[in-house]
C-alpha positions in Angstrom: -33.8 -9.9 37.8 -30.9 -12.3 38.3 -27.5 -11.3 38.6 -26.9 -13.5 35.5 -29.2 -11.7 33.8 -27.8 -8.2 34.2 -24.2 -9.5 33.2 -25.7 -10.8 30.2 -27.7 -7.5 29.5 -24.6 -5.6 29.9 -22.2 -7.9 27.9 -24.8 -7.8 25.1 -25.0 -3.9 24.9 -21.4 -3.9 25.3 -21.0 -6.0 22.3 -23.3 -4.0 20.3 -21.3 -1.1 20.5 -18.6 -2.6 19.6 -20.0 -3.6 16.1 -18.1 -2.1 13.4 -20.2 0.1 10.7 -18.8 -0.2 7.3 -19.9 2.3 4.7 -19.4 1.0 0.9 -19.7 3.1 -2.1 -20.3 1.5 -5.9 -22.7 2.5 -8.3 -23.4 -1.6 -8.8 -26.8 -2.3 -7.0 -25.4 -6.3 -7.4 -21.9 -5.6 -5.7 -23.8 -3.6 -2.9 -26.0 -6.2 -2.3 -23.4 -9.1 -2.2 -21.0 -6.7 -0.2 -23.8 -6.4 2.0 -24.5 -10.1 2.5 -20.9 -11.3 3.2 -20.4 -8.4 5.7 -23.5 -9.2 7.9 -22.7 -12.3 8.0 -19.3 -11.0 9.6 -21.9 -9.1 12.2 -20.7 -6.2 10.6 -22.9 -3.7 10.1 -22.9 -1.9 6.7 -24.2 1.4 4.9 -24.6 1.0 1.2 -24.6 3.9 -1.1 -24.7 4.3 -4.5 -22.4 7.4 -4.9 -20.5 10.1 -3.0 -22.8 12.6 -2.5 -25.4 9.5 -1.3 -22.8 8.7 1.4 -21.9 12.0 2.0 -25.4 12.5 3.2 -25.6 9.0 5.1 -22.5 10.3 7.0 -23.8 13.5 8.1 -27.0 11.3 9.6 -24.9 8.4 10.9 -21.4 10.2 12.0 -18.5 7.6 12.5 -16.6 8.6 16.2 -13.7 9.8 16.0 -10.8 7.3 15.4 -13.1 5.0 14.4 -12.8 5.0 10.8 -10.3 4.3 8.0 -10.6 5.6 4.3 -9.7 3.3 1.8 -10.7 3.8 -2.0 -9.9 2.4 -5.7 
């Protein structure tokens, strides 16, 4: 393999973990969805739940790292 090719390799893992994970929480299947659509267009990545106890459960499977995160509600 090139050299090229391993910077690129390396680059592109690099920038995959640095692609933010959004979790968004409404009990609107349509606002999910569109939330969904304008974020990965962003390249954000996002976790769509329909309630608290639904995320609740996504977060235990899919734990944010620590700093990594910011709590904002309505």
């Amino acid at each position: 393999m090139s050299e090229a090719m391993t910077i690129l390799r390396r680059w592109a893992t690099a920038a995959a973990k640095r692609t933010p994970t959004v979790y968004f929480i409404d009990d609107s299947a349509t606002m999910r969805e569109v939330i969904k659509i304008a974020f990965r267009r962003e390249s954000i990545n996002v976790i769509t739940c329909a309630d608290a106890a639904s995320a609740l459960a996504q977060f235990e499977q899919k734990p944010p790292r620590r700093g990594d995160y910011r709590r904002d509600h309505a």
